[in-house]
ROSE-4610 file (N, C-alpha, C; in Angstrom, 1 decimal, always signed):
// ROSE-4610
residu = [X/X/X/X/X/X/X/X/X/X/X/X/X/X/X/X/X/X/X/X/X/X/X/X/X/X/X/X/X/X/X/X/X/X/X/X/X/X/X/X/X/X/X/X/X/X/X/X/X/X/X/X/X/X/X/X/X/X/X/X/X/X/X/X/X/X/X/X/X/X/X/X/X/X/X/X/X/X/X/X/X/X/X/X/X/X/X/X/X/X/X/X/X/X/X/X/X/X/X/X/X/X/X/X/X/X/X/X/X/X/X/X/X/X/X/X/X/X/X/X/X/X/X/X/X/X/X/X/X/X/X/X/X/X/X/X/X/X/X/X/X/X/X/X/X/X/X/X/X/X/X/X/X/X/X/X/X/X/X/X/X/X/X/X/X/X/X/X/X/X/X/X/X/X/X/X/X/X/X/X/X/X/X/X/X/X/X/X/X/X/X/X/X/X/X/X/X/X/X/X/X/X/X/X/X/X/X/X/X/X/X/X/X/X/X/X/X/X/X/X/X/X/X/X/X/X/X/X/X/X/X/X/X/X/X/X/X/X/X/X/X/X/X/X/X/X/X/X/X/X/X/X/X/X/X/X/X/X/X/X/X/X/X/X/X/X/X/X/X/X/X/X/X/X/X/X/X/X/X/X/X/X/X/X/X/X/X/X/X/X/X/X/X/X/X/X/X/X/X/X/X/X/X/X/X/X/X/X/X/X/X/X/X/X/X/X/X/X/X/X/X/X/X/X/X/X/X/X/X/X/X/X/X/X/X/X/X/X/X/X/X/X/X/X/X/X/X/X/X/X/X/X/X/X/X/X/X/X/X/X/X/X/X/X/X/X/X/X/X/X/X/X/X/X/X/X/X/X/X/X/X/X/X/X/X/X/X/X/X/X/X/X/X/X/X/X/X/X/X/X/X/X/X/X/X/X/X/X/X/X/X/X/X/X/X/X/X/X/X/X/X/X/X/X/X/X/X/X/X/X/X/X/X/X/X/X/X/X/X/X/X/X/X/X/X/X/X/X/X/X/X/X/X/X/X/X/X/X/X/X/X/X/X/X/X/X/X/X/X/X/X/X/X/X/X/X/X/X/X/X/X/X/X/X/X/X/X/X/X/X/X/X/X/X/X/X/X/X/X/X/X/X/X/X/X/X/X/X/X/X/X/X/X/X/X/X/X/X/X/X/X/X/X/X/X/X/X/X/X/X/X/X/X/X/X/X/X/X/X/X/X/X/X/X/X/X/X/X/X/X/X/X/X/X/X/X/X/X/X/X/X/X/X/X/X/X/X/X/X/X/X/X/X/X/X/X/X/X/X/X/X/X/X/X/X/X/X/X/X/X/X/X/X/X/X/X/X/X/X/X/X/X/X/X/X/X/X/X/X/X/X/X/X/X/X/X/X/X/X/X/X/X/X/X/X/X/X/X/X/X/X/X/X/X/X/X/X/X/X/X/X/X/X/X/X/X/X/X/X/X/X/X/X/X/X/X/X/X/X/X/X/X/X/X/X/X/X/X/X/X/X/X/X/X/X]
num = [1/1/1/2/2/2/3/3/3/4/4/4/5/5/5/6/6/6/7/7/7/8/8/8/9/9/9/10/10/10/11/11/11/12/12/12/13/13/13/14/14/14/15/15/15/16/16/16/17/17/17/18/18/18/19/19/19/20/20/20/21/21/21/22/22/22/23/23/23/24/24/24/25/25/25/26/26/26/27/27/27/28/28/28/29/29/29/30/30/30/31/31/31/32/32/32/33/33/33/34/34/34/35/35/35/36/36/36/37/37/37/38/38/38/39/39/39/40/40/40/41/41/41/42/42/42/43/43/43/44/44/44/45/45/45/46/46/46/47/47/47/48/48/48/49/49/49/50/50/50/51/51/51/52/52/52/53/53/53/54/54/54/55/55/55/56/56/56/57/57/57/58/58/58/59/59/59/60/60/60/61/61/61/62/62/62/63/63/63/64/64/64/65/65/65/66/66/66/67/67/67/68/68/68/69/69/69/70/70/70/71/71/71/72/72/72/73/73/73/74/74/74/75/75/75/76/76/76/77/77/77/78/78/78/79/79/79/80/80/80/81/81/81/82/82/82/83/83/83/84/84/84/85/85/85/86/86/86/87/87/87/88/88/88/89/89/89/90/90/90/91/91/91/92/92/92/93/93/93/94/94/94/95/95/95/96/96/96/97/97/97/98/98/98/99/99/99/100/100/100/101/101/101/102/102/102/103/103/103/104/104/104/105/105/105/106/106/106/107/107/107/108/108/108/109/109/109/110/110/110/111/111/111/112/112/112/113/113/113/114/114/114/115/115/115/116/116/116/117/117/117/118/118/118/119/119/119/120/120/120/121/121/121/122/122/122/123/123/123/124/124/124/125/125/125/126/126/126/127/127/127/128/128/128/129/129/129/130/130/130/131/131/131/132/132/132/133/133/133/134/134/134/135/135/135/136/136/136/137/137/137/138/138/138/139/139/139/140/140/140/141/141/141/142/142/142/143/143/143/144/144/144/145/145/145/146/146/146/147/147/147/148/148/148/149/149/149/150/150/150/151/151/151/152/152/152/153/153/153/154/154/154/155/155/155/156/156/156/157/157/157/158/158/158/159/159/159/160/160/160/161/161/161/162/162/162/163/163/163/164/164/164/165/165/165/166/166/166/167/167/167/168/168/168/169/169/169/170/170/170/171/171/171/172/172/172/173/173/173/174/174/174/175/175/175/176/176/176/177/177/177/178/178/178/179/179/179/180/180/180/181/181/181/182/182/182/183/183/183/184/184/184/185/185/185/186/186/186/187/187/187/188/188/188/189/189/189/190/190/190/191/191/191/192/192/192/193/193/193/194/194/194/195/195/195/196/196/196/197/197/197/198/198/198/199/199/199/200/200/200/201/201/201/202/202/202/203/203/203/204/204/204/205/205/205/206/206/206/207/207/207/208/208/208/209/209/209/210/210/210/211/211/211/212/212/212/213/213/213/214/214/214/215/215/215/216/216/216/217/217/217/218/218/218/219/219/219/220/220/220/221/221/221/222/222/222/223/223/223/224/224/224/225/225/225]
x = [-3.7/-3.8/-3.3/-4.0/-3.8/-2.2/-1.2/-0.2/-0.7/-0.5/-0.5/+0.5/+0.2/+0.8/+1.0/+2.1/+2.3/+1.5/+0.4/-0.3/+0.2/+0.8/+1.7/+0.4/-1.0/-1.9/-3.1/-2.7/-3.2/-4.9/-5.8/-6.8/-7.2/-6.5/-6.2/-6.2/-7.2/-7.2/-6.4/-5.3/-4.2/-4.7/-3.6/-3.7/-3.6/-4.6/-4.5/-4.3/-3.8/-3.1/-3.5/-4.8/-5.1/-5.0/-4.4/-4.3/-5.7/-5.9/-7.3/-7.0/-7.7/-7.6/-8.7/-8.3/-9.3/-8.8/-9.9/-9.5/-9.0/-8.0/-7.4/-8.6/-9.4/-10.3/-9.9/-10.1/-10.0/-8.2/-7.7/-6.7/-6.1/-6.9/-6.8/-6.9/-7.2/-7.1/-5.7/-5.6/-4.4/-4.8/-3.4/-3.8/-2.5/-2.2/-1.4/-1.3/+0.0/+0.4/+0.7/+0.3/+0.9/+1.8/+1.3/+1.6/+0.9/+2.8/+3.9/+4.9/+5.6/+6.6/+8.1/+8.7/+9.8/+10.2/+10.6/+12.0/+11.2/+10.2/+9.7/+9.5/+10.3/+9.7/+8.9/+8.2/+7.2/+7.5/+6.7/+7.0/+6.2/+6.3/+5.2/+4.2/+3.2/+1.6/+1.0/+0.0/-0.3/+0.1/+0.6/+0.9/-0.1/-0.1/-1.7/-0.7/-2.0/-2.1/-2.7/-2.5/-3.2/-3.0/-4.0/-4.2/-5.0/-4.8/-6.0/-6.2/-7.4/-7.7/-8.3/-8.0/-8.5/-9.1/-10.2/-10.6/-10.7/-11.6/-12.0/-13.3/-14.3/-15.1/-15.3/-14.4/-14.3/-15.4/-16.4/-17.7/-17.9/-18.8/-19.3/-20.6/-20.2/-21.5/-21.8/-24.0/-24.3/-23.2/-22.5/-21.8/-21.3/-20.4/-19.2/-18.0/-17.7/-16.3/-15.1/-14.5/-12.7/-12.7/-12.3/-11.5/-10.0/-10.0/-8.2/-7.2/-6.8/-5.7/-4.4/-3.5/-2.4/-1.8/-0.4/+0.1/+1.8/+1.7/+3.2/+4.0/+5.3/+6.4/+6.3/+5.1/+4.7/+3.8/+2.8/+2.1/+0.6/-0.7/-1.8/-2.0/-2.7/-3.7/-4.5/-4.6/-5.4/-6.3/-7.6/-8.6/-9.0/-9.5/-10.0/-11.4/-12.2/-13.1/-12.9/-11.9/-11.4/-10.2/-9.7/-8.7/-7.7/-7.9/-7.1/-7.6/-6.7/-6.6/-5.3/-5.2/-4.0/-3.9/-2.3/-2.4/-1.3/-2.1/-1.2/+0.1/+1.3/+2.3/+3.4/+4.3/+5.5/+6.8/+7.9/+9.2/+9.4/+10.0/+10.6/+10.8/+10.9/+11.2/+10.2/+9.3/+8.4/+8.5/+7.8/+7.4/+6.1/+5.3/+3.8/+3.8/+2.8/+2.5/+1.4/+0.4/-1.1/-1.5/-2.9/-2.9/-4.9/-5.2/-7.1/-7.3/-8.8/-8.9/-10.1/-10.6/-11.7/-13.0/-13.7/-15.0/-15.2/-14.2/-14.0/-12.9/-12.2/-11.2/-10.0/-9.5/-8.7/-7.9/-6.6/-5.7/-5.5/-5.8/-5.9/-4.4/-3.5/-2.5/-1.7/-2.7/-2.0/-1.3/+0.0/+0.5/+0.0/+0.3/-0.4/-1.9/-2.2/-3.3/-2.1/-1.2/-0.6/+0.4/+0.8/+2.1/+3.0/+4.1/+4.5/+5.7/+6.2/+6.9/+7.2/+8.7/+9.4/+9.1/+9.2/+9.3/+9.4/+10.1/+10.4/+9.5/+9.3/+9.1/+9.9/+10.1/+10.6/+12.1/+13.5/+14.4/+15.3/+14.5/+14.8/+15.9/+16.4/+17.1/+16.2/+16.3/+15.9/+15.9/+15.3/+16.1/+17.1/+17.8/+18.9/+18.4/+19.2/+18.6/+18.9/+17.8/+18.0/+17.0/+17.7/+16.3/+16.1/+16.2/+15.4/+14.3/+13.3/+11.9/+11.1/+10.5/+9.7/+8.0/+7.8/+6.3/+5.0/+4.3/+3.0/+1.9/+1.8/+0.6/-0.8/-2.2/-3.2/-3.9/-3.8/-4.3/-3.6/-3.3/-4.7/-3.8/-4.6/-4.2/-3.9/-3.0/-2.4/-4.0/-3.8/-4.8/-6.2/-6.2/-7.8/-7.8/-9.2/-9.8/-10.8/-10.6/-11.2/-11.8/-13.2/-13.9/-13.5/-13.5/-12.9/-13.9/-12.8/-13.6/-13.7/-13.2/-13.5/-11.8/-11.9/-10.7/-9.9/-8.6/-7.8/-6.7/-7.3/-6.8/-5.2/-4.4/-2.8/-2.8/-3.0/-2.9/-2.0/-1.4/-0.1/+0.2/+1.2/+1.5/+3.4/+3.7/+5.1/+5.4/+6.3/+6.5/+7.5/+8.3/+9.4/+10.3/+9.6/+9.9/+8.6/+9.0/+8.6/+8.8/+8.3/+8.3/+9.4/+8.1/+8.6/+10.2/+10.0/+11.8/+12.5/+12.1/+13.2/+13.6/+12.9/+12.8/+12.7/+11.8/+11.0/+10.0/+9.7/+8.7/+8.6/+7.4/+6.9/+6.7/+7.2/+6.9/+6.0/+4.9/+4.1/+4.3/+4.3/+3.8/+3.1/+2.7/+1.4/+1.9/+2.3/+3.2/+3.9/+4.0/+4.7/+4.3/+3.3/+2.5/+3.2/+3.9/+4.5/+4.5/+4.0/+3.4/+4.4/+4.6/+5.2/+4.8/+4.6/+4.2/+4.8/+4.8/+5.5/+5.0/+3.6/+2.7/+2.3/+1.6/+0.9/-0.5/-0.9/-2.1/-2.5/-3.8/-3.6/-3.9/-3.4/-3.7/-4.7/-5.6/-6.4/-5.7/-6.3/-5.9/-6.9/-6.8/-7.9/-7.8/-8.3/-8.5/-7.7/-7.4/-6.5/-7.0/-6.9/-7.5/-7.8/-8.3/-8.3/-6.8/-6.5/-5.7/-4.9/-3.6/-3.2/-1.8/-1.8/-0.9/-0.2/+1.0/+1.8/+1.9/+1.4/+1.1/+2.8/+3.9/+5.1/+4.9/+5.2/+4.9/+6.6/+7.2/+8.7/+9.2/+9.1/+10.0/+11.3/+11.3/+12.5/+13.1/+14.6/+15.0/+14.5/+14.4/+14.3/+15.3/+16.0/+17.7/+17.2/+16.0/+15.8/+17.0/+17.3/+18.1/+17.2/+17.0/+16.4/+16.7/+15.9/+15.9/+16.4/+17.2/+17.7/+17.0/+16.4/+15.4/+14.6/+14.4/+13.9/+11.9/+11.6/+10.0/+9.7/+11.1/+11.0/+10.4/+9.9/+9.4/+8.5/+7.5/+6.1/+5.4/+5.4/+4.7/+3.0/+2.1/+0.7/+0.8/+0.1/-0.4/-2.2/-2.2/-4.2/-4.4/-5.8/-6.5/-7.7/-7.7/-8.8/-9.4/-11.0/-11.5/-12.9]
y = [-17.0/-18.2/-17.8/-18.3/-17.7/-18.5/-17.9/-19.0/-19.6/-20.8/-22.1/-22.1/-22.6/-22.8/-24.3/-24.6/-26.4/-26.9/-27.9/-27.6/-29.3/-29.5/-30.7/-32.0/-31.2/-32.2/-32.4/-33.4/-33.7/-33.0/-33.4/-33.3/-31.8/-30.7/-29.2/-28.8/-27.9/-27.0/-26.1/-26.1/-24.9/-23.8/-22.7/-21.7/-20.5/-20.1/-19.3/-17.8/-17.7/-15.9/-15.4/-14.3/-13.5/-12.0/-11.8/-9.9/-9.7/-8.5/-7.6/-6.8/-7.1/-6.7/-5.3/-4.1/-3.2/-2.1/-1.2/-0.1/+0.9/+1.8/+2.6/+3.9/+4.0/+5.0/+6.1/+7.3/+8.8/+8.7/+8.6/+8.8/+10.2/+11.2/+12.7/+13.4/+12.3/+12.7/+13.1/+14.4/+15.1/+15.0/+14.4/+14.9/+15.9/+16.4/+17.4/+17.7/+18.1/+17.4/+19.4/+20.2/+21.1/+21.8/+20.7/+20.5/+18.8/+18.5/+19.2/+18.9/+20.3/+20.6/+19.7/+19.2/+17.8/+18.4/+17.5/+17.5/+18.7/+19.3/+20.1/+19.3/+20.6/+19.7/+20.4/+19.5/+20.0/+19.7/+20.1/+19.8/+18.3/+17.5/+16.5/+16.7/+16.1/+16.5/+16.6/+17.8/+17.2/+18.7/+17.0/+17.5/+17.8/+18.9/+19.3/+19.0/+18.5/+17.7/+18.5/+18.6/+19.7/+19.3/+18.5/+18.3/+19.2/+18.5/+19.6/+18.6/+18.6/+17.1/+17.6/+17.6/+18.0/+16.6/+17.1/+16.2/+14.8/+14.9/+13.6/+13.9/+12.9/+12.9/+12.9/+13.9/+13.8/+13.6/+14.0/+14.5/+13.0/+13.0/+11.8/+11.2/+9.9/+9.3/+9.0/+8.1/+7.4/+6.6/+5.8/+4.8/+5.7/+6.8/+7.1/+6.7/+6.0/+5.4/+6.2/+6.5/+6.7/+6.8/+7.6/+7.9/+8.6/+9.4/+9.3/+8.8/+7.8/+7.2/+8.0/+7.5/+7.9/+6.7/+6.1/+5.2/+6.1/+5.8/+6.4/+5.8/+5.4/+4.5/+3.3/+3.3/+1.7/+0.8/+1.7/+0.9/+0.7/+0.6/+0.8/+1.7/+1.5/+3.0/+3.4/+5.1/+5.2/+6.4/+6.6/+6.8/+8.4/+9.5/+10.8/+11.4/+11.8/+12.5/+13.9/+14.5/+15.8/+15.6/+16.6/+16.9/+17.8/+18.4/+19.2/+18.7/+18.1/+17.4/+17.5/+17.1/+17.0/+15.6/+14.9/+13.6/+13.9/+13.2/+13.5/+12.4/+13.0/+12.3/+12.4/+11.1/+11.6/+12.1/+11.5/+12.2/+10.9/+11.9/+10.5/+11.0/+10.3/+10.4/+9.7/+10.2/+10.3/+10.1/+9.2/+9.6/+8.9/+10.0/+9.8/+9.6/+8.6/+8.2/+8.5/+9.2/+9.5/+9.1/+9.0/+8.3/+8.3/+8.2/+8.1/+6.5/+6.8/+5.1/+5.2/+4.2/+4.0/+3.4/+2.9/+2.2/+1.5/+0.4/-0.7/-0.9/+0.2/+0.7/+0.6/+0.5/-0.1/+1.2/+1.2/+2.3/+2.8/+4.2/+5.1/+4.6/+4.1/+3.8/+5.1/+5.3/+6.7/+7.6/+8.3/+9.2/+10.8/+10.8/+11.9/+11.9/+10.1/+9.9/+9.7/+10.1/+9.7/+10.7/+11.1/+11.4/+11.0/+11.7/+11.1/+11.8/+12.2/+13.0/+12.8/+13.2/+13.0/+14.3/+14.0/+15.0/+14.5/+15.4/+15.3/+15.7/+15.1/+15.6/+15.3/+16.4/+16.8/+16.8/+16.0/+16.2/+15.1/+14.9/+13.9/+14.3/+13.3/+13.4/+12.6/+13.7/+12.8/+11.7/+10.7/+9.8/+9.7/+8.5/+8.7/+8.9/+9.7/+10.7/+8.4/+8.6/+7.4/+7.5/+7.3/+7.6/+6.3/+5.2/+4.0/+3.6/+3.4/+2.9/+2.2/+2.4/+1.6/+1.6/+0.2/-0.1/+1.0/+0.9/+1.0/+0.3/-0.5/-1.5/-1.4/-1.2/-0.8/-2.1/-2.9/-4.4/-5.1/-6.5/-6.4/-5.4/-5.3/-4.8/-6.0/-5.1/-6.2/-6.8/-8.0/-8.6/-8.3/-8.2/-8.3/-10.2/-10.2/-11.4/-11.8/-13.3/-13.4/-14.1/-14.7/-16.0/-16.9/-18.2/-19.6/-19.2/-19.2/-19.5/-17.9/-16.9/-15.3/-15.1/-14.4/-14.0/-13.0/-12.8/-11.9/-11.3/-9.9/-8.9/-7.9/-8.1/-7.5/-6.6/-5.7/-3.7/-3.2/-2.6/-1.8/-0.6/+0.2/+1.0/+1.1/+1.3/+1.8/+2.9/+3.4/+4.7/+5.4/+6.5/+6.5/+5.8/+5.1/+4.5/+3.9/+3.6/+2.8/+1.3/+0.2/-1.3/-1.2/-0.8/-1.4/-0.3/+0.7/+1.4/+1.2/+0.8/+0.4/-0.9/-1.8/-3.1/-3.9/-3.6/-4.1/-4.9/-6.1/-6.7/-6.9/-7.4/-7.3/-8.6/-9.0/-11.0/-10.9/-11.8/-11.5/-13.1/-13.2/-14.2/-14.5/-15.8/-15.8/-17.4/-16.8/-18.1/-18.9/-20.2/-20.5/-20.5/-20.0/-19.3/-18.3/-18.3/-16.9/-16.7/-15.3/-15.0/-13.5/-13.6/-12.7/-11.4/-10.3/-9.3/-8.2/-8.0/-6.9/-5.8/-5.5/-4.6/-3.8/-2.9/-2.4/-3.1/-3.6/-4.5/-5.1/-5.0/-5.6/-6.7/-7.7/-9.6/-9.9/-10.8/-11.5/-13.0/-13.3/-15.1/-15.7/-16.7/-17.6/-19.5/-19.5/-21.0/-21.3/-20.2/-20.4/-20.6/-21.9/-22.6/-21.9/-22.5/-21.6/-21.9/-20.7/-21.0/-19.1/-19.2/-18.0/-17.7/-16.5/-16.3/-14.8/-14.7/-13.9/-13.6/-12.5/-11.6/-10.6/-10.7/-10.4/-10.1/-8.6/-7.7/-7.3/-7.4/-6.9/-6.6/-5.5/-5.1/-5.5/-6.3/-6.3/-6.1/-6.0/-5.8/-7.2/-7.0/-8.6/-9.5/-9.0/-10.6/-10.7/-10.6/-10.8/-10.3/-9.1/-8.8/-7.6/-7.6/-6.7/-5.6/-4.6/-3.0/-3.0/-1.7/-1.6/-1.0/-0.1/+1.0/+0.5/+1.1/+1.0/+0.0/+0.2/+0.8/-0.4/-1.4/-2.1/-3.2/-3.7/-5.2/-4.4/-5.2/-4.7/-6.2/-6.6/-7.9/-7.4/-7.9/-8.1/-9.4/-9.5/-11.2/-11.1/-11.9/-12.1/-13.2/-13.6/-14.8/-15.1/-16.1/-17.0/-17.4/-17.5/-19.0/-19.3]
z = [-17.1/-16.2/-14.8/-14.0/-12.5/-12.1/-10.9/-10.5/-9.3/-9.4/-8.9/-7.3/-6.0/-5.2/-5.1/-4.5/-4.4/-3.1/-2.8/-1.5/-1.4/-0.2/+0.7/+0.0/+0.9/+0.6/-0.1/-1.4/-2.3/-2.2/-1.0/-1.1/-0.6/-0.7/-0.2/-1.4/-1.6/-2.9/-3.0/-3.9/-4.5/-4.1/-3.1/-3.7/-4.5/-5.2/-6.6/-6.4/-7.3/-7.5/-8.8/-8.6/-10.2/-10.0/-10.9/-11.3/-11.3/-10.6/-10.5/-12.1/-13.4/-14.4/-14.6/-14.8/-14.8/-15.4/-16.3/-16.2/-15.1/-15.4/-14.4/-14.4/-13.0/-12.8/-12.5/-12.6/-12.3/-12.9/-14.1/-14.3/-14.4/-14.4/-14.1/-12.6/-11.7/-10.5/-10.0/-9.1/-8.8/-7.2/-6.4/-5.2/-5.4/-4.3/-4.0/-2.8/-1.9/-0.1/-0.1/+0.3/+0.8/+1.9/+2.4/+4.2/+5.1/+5.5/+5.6/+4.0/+4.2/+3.3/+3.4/+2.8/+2.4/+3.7/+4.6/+5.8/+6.2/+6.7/+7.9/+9.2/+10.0/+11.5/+12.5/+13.1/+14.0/+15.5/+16.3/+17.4/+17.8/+19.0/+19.2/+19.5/+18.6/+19.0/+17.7/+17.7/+16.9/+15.6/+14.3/+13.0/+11.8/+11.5/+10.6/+9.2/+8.1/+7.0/+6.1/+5.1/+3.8/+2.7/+2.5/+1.0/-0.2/-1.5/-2.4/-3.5/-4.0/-4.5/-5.9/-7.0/-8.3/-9.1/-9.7/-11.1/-10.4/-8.9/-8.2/-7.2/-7.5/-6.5/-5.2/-4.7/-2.9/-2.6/-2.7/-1.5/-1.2/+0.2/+0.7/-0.2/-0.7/-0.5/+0.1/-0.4/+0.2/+1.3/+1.0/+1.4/+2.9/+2.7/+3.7/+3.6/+2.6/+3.2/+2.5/+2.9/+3.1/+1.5/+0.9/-0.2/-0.5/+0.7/+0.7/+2.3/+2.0/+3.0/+3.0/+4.2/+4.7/+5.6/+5.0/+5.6/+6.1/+7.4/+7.8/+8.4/+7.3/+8.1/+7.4/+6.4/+6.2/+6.9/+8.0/+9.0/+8.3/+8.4/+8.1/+7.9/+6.6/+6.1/+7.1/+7.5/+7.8/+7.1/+6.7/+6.0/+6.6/+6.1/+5.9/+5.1/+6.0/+5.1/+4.9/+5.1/+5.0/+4.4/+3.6/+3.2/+4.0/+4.9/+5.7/+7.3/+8.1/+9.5/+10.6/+11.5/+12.2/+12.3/+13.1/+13.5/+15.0/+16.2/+16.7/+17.1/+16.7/+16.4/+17.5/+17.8/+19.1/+18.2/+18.9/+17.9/+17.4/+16.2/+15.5/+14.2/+12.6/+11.3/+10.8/+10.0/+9.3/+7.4/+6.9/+5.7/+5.9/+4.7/+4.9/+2.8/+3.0/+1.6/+1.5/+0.7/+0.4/-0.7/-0.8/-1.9/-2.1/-3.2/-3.4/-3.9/-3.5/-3.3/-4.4/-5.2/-6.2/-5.2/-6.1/-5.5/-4.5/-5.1/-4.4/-3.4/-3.0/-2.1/-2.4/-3.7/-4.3/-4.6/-4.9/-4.9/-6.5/-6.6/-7.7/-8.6/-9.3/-9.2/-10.6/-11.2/-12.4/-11.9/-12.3/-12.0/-11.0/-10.6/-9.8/-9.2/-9.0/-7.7/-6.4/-6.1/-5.0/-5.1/-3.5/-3.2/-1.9/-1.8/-0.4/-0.4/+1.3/+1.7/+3.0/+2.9/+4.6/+5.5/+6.7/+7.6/+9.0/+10.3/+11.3/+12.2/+13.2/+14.5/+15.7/+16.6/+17.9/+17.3/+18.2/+17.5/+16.9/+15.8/+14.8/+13.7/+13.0/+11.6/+10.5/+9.2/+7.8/+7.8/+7.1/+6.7/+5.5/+5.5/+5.2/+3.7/+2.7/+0.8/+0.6/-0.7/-1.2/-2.2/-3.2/-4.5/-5.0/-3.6/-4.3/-4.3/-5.3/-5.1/-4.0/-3.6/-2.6/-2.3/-1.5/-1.5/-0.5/-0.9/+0.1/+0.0/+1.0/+0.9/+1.6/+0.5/+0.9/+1.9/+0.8/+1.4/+1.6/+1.9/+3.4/+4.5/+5.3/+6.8/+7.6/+8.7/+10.1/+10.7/+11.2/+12.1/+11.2/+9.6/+9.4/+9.2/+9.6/+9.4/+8.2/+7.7/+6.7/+6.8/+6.2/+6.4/+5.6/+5.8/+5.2/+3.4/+2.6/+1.1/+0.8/+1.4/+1.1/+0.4/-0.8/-0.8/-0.7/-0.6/+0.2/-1.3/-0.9/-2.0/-1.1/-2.6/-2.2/-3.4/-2.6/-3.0/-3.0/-3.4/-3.0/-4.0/-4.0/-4.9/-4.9/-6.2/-5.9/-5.9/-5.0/-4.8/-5.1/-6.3/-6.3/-7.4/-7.9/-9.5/-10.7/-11.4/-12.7/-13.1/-12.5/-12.8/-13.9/-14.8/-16.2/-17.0/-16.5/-16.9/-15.7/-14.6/-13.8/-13.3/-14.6/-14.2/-12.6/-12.8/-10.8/-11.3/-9.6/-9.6/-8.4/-8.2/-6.7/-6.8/-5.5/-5.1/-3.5/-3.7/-3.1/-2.3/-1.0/-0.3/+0.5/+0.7/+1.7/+2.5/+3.6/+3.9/+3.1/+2.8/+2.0/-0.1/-0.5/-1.3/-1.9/-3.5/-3.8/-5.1/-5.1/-6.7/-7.0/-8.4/-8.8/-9.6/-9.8/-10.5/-10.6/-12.0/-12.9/-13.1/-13.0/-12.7/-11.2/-11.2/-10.3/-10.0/-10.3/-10.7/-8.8/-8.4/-7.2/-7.4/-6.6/-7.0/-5.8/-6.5/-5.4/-5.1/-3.5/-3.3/-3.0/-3.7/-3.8/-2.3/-1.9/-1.3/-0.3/+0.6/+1.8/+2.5/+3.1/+4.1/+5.4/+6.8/+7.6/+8.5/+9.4/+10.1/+9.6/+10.3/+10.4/+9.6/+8.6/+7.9/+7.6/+7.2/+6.6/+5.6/+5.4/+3.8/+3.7/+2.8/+2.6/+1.8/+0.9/-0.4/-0.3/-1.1/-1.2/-2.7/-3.3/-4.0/-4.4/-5.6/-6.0/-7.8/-8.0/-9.1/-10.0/-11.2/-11.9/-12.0/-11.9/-11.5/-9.4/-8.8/-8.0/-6.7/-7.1/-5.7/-5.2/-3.4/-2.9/-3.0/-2.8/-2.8/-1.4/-0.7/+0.2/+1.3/+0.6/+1.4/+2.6/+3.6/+4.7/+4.2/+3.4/+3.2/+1.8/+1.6/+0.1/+0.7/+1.6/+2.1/+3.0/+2.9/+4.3/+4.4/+5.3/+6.4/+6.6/+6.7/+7.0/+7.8/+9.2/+9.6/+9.8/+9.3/+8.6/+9.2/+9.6/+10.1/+8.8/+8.7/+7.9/+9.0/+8.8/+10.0/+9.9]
């Protein structure tokens, strides 16, 4: 059964929250980050990227679209048709999360479809060692737009732990709209009216206390219209 939002007005359709139920695809898929190497630093400019991609259909289809992303810092994915690239980057502290995407753009979530790693440029410090779990969120992106009656899919991956042995859940909100999940599972939303909102994905323990980490809460603002 989907969860339910409380809507002020009576004649305003609820809205609904369902787990994307699916087999996990390419469960044998390996990516692998060779560069850069944990806490390497570069100068500013531009930082070359090296992946290696096993037991996955890289090549391009028909289609074209983006099968391995890169979100850094927690900002927007952004998408590759190569495995080996540069970005150019200023100074600052870096972690880069990678990750393969399925058909439907949807994030590989099996053990070793994803990795992620810190590193520096110009003259930066690590961030601070913290072996606590944290998010990366595919869907939605900042400023995407939706059409009235279209629904809006919440992607993400955890990074750095295990839900279920580390007892985590992810609470998902959509302005005042909040759904809860114990899974990796990405959730669709159903019947959000038009007008402009705040997609909030935040990681937390199940007695509901937040994770600390820089990367445990990530904000999206979306338009319906």
């Amino acid at each position: 059964m989907p969860e339910q939002s409380e809507a002020s007005d009576p004649t305003t359709p609820r809205v609904n929250f369902f787990q994307v139920e699916k087999i996990a695809p390419y469960p044998d898929a390996i990516l692998e980050l060779h560069t850069p190497l944990g806490n390497q630093k570069f100068k500013p400019g531009k930082v070359p990227f090296e992946f290696n991609i096993k037991n996955f259909p890289f090549e391009l289809g028909a289609s074209k679209e983006f099968k391995l992303f890169n979100i850094l810092n927690g900002g927007d994915p952004v998408g590759f048709y190569a495995p080996i690239f540069q970005r150019d980057l200023t100074e600052g502290s870096y972690r880069v999360v990678a990750y393969l995407v399925d058909e439907e753009g949807l994030t590989l979530k099996s053990f070793g479809n994803y990795v992620d790693r810190d590193f520096e440029v110009g003259d930066s410090r690590p961030f601070p060692y913290s072996a606590e779990p944290y998010l990366a969120v595919n869907y939605p992106r900042n400023s995407q737009v939706f059409e009235a009656g279209q629904e809006v899919i919440v992607d993400f991956l955890v990074v750095g732990g295990d839900m279920k042995l580390d007892g985590l859940k992810v609470m998902i909100s959509v302005n005042d709209a909040e759904y809860s999940i114990s899974t990796m599972n990405a959730v669709r939303v159903e019947n959000l009216p038009k007008g402009d909102y705040i997609v909030r994905v935040r990681l937390l323990r199940e007695d509901d206390k937040e994770l600390a980490g820089p990367f445990s809460s990530v904000s999206k603002s979306i338009i319906v219209r």
